[in-house]
C-alpha positions as CSV (number, residue, x, y, z in Angstrom):
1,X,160.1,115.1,163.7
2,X,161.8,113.8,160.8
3,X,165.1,115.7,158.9
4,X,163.9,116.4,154.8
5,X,162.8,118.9,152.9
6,X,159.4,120.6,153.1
7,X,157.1,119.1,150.8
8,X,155.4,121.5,148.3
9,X,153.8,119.1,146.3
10,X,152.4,115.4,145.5
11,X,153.4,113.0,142.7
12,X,150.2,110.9,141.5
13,X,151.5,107.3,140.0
14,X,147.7,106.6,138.8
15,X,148.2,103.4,137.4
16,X,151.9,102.4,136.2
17,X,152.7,100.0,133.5
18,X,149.8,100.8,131.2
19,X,152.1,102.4,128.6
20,X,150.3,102.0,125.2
21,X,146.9,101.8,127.0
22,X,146.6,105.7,128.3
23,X,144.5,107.1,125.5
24,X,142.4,104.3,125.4
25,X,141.7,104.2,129.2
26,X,141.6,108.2,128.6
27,X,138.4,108.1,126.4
28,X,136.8,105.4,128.0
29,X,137.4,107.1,131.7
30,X,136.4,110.5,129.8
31,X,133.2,109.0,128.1
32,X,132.3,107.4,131.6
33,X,132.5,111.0,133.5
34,X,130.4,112.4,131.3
35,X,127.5,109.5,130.9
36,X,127.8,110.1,135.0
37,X,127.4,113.8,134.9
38,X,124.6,113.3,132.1
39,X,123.0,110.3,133.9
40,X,122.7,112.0,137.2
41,X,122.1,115.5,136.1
42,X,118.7,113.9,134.3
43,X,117.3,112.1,137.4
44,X,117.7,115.6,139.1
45,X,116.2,117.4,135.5
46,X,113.4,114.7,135.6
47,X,112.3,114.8,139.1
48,X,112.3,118.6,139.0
49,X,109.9,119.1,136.0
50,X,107.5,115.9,136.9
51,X,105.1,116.8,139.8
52,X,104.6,112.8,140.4
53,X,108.3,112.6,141.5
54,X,108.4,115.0,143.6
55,X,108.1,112.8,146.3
56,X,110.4,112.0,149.5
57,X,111.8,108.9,147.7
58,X,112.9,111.0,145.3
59,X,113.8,113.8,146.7
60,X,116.4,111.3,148.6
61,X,117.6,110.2,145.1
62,X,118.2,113.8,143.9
63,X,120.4,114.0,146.6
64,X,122.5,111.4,146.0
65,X,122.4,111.9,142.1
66,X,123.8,115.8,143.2
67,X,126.4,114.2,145.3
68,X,127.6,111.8,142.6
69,X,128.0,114.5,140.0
70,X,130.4,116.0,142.6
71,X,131.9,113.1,143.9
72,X,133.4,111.8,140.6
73,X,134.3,115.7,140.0
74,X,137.0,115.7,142.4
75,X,138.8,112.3,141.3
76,X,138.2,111.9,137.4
77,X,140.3,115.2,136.2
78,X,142.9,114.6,137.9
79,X,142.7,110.7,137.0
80,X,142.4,111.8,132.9
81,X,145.7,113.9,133.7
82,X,147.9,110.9,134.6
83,X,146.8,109.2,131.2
84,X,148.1,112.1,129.5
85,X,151.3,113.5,131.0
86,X,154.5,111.7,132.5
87,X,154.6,112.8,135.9
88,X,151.0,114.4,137.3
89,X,151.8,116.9,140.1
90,X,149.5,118.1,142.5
91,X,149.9,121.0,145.2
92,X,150.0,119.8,149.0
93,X,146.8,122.3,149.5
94,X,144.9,120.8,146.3
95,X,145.6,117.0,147.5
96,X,144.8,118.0,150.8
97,X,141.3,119.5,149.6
98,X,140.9,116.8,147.1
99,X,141.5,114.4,150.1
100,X,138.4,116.5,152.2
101,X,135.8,116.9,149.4
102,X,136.3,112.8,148.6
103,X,135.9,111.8,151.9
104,X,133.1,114.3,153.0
105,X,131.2,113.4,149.6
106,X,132.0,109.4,150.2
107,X,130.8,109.3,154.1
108,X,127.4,111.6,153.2
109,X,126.4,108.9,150.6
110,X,126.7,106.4,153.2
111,X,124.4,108.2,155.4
112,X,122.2,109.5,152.9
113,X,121.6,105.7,151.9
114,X,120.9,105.2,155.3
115,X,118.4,107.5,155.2
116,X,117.0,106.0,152.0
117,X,116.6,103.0,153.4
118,X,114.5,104.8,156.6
119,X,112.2,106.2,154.1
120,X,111.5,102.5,152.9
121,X,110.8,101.1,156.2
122,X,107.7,103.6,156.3
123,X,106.8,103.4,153.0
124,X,106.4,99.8,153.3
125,X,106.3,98.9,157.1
126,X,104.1,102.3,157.8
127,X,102.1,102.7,154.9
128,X,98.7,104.5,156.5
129,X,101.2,106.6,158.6
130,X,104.1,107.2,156.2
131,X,102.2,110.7,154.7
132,X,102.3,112.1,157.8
133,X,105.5,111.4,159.0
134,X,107.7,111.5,156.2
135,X,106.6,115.6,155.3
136,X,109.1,117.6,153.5
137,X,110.2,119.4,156.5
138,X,111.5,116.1,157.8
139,X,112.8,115.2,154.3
140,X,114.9,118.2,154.0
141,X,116.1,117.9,157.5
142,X,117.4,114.3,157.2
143,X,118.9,115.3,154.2
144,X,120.3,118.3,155.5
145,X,121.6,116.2,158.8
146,X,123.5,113.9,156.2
147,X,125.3,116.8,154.4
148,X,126.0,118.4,157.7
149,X,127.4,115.5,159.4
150,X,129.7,114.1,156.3
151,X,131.1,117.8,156.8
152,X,131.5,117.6,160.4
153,X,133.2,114.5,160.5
154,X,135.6,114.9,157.8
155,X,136.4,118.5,158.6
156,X,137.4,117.8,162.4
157,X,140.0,115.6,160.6
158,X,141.3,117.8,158.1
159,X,141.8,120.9,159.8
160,X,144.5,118.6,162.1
161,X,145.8,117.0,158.9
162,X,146.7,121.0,157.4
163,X,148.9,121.0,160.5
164,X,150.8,118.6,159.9
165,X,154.4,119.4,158.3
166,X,155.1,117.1,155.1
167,X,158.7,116.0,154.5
168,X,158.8,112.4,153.7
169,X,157.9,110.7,150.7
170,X,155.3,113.2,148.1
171,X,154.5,109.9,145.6
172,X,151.1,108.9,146.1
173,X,151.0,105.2,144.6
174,X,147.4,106.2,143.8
175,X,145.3,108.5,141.1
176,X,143.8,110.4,144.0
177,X,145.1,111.9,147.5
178,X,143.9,109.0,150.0
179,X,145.0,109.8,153.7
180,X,147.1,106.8,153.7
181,X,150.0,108.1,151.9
182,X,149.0,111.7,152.9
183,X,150.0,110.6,156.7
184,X,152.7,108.5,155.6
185,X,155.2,111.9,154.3
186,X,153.8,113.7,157.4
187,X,156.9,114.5,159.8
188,X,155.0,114.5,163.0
189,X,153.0,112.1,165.0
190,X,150.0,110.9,163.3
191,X,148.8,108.3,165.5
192,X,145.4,110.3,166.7
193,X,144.5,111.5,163.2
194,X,144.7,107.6,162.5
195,X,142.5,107.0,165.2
196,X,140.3,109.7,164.4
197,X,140.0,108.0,161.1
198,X,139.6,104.6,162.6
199,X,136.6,105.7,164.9
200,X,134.8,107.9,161.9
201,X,135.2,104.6,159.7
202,X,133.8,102.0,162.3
203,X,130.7,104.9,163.2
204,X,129.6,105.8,159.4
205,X,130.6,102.5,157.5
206,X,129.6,99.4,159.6
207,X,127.1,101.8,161.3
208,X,124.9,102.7,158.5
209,X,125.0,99.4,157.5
210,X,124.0,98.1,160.3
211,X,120.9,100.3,160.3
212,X,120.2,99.8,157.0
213,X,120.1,95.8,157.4
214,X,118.2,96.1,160.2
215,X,115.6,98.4,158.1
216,X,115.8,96.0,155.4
217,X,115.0,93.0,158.0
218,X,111.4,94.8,159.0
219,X,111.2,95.5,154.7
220,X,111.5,92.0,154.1
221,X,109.2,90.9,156.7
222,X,106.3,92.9,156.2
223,X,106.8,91.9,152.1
224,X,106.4,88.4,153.1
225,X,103.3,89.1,155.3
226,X,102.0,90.5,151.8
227,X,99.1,87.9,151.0
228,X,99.0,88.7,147.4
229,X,102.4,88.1,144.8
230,X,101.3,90.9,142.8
231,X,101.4,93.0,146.0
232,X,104.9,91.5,147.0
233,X,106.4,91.9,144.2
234,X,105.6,95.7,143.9
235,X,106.7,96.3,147.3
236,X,110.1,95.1,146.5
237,X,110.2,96.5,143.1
238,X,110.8,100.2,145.6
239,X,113.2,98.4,147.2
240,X,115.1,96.8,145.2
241,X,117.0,99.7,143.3
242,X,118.1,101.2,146.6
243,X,119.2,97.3,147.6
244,X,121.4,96.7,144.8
245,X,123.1,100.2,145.1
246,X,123.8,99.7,148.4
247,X,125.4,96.4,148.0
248,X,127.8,97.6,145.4
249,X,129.0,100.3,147.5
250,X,129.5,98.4,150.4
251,X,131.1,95.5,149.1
252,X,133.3,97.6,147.6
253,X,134.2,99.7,150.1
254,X,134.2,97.0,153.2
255,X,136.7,95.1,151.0
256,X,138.9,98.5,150.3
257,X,138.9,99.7,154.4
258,X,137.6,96.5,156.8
259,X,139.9,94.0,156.2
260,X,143.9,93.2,156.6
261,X,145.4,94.8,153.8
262,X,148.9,93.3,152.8
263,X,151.4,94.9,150.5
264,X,150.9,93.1,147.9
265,X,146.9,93.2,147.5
266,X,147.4,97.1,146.9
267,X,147.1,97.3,143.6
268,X,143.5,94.9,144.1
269,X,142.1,98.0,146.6
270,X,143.2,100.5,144.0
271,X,140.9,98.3,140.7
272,X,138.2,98.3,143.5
273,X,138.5,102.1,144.2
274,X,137.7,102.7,140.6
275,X,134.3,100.6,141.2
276,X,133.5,102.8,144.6
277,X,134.5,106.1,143.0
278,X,133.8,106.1,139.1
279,X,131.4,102.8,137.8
280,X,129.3,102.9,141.0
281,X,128.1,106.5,140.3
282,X,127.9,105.5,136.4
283,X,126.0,102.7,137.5
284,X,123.5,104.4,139.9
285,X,121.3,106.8,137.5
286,X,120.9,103.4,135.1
287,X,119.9,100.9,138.4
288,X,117.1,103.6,139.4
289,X,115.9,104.0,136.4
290,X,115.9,101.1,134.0
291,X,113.3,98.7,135.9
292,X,111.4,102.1,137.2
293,X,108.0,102.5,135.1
294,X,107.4,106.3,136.9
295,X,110.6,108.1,135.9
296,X,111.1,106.2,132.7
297,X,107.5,107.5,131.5
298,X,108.4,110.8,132.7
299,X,111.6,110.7,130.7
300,X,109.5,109.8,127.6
301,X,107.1,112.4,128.5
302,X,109.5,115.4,129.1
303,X,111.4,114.0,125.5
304,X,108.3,114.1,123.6
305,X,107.2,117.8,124.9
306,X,110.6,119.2,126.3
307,X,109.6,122.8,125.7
308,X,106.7,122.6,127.6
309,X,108.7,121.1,130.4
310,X,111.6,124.1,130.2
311,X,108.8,126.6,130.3
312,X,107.3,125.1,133.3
């Protein structure tokens, strides 16, 4: 154990050496959380008025459109604060929970795409069968298993991380809490919560992917058994929303975690953590929507009639 002062609190840098920029990149960060909050909240609106939506597919997407809202919600305030104040403080219990509800939001995404891409290997690979098995029982279990095991995993880490006693260096060279510097100012051995960490990243990053290119690989194959273009192209019109979300995320977040990270490529990860934690969910509700006929007639429909839809 190390001699220093308890630490009470965290220093966010955000990103030094924008002076002149910080009320610029405050109303264009500001405007971007809430086109997110908007964006998602209306895929959930949409889907919950229109009884042709109501399907597993989107019930999946609801899902992740809820997670997103929260998701940005516990980075983006605290990210507009160090635009607007010299030095932004944060508690060593509000990091700490800022540092869980990140994490357990970012590793349920991952499986919840997983699962998305699950229900596409049915839809498409099982198409006669695909009623039957995917019922909504099984659709709110998967879901539920996702949420439950994002908790799971990130909680078993935390509650050892509160343990820890913090008296090395509070300034987080960052505009959230990210373990990294959180286990750097601990004054105790940290070498199992790293490996912890390690094992939980290697099971839920690489590991969904993994499934979900394997799903993907039966997708693709049964599209090109399709005899008909018309018929292939539709078939990979359901896909190919889900596809390009996936590939942002990640790309982004294999870059950011899987590879040897030197000093000096730092400030690259954190220009890349603001893709993987506030464009990506800006991003997502416009990618679902924009080449999707269903939800964008049901967004004309409930903005032609929207009383009838509130009543409802």
């Amino acid at each position: 154990m190390r001699n220093g002062t308890a630490i009470t609190e965290f220093i966010l840098l955000g990103f030094p050496g924008i002076q002149g920029f910080q009320a610029l990149l405050f109303m264009v960060i500001f405007l971007i959380y809430i086109l997110t909050l908007s964006g998602n909240g209306l895929i959930i609106f949409i889907v919950w008025v229109e009884p042709r939506l109501q399907t597993p597919m989107y019930f999946f997407l609801c899902n992740l459109a809820f997670l997103e809202i929260w998701y940005t919600t516990t980075v983006i305030p605290k990210l507009l604060e160090t635009f607007m104040v010299p030095k932004t403080v944060i508690c060593t219990t509000c990091c700490l929970l800022q540092a869980f509800f990140h994490f357990f939001l970012g590793t349920t995404e991952f499986l919840i795409l997983g699962t998305m891409s699950f229900d596409r290997y049915l839809a498409i690979c099982k198409p006669l069968r695909y009623p039957t098995i995917m019922t909504s029982n099984l659709c709110m279990q998967l879901a539920l298993s996702s949420w439950l095991a994002g908790f799971t995993i990130v909680f078993c880490q935390t509650m050892l991380l509160v343990q820890l006693p913090f008296c090395g260096n509070n300034v987080i060279n960052h505009f959230y809490c990210d373990v990294g510097p959180i286990l750097k100012a601990a004054c105790a051995d940290t070498s199992i919560l790293e490996l912890l960490g390690l094992l939980a990243t290697i099971l839920v990053i690489p590991g969904s992917l993994l499934f979900t290119i394997i799903s993907y690989v039966y997708i693709l194959s049964t599209i090109l058994r399709i005899p008909s273009a018309s018929g292939r192209q539709k078939a990979f019109s359901t896909c190919a929303s889900h596809l390009t979300v996936v590939s942002l995320l990640y790309g982004a977040v294999l870059f950011m975690y899987l590879r040897p990270t030197a000093h000096s490529s730092f400030k690259i990860n954190k220009v890349v953590s603001v893709l993987n934690t506030i464009l990506t969910p800006l991003l997502n509700p416009f990618i679902y929507t924009i080449r999707n006929k269903e939800v964008k007639g049901a967004l004309g429909k409930a903005m032609s009639c929207p009383k009838a839809h509130l009543a409802k």
